[in-house]
N, C-alpha and C positions, 0 to 999 in steps of 0.2 A: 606420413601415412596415417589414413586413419584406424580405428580398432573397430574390431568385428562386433558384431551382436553377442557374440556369445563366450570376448574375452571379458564383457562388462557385466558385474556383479546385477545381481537382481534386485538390489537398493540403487545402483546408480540408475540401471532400465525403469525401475518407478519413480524414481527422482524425473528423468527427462519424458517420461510417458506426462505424466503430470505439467508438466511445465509446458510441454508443448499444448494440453487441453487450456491451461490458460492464457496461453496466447491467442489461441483461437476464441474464447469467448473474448463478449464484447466488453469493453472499457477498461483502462485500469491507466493508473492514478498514482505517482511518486506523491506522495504528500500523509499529512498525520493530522489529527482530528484534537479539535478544541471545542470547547462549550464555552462561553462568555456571556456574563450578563451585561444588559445594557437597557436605558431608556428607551419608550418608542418615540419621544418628542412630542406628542397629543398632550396638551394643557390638563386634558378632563382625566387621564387616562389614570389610577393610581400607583404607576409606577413613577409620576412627576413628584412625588409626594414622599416617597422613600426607598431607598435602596430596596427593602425589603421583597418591593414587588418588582425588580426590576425584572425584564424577560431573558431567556435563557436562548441564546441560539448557535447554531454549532456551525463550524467554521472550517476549511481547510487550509491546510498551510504548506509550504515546502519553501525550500529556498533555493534562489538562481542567483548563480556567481557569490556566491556571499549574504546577498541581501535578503532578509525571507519579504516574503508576499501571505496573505492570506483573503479568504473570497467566503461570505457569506452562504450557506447551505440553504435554499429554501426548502421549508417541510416538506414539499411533493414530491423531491428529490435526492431526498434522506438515504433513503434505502438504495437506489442505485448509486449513488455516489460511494455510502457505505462499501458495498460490493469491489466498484473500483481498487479503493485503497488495499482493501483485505487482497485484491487479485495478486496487488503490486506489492506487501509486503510478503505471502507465498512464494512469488518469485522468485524475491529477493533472498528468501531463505534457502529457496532449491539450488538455485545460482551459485551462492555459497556450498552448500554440499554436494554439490558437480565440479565443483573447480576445486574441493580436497581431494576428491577422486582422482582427478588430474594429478595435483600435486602430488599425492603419495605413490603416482609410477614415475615419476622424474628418477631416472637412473637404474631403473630397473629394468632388466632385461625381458626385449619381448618378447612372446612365447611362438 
């Protein structure tokens, strides 16, 4: 059976109020954020010349079955992709504080 609106506390109804607006916005993203330097390969360029200049680009990561993967960010899509991840670990966090909710009535008589 499920529970009424009004046997659930007013931190779990913001927990899932919340969750639910994040599902409805657009994108979101299991994965975590790296920055790495690297060459760009241009001969003339001086990051061919020394670490120092190397370029700095930031990267997504997650991993499937085991193995991780990760995929270059281009700068135009920083900020949304940002967005993504932040939606996806939010979730992640509510998820977890809905399902202690859950656990703490195991056994406990319903009203």
């Amino acid at each position: 059976m499920g529970q009424s609106r009004t046997q659930q506390s007013i931190a779990e109804r913001e927990a899932l109020s919340r969750l639910r607006q994040i599902l409805n916005e657009p994108g979101i993203l299991r994965a975590s954020w790296i920055q790495m330097k690297h060459r760009c390969g241009k001969s003339q360029c001086r990051c061919a010349g020394s670490k120092k200049y190397w370029h700095l680009s930031w990267y997504v990561r997650q991993t499937i079955k085991g193995k991780p993967r990760m995929k270059a960010v281009p700068s135009e899509q920083l900020e949304e992709v940002r967005g993504w991840v932040e939606r996806y670990q939010e979730a992640r966090e509510l998820l977890l504080r809905i399902g202690d909710f859950h656990w703490e009535r195991i056994g406990k008589n319903p009203k």
